[in-house]
Residue, then its C-alpha position, 0 to 999 in steps of 0.5 A: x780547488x779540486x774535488x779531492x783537495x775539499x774532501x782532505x779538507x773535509x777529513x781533516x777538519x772533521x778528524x780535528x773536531x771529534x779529536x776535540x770532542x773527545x778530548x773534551x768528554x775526557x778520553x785520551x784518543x792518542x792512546x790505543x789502550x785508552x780507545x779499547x778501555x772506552x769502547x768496553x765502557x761502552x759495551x757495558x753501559x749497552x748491556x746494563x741498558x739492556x738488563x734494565x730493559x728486560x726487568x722492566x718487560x718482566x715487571x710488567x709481565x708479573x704485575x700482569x700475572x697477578x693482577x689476572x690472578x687475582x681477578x680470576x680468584x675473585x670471580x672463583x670466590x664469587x661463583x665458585x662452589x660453596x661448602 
């Protein structure tokens, strides 16, 4: 068996088994259409993971803020000017 011969072989058994895959998670890989509508599937669950991502960074930064906030008006109150 040549080199070329176990590298179709290859190909193929690879080819039948993420057709497989697929077929088993639900999407049709013999319909363009359906591979296009997938890959934005895909695009999207991306850009929400990202939009989570960068909520939880802002969160993190405002409870931050108000934390050092809120310590710097506490020093202020203690030793602060008085009236």
């Amino acid at each position: 068996m040549t080199e070329d011969e176990i590298r179709d072989i290859a190909r193929t058994a690879a080819r039948e088994a993420v057709h497989e895959l697929m077929i088993s998670l639900g999407a049709d890989v013999s319909n363009p259409a359906a591979k296009i509508e997938m890959q934005k599937d895909f695009q999207s669950l991306r850009e929400w993971r990202q939009s989570m991502q960068a909520v939880r960074r802002h969160r993190l930064l405002t409870a931050v803020g108000i934390i050092v906030v809120g310590v710097f008006g506490l020093i202020y109150m203690k030793f602060g000017p008085r009236p």
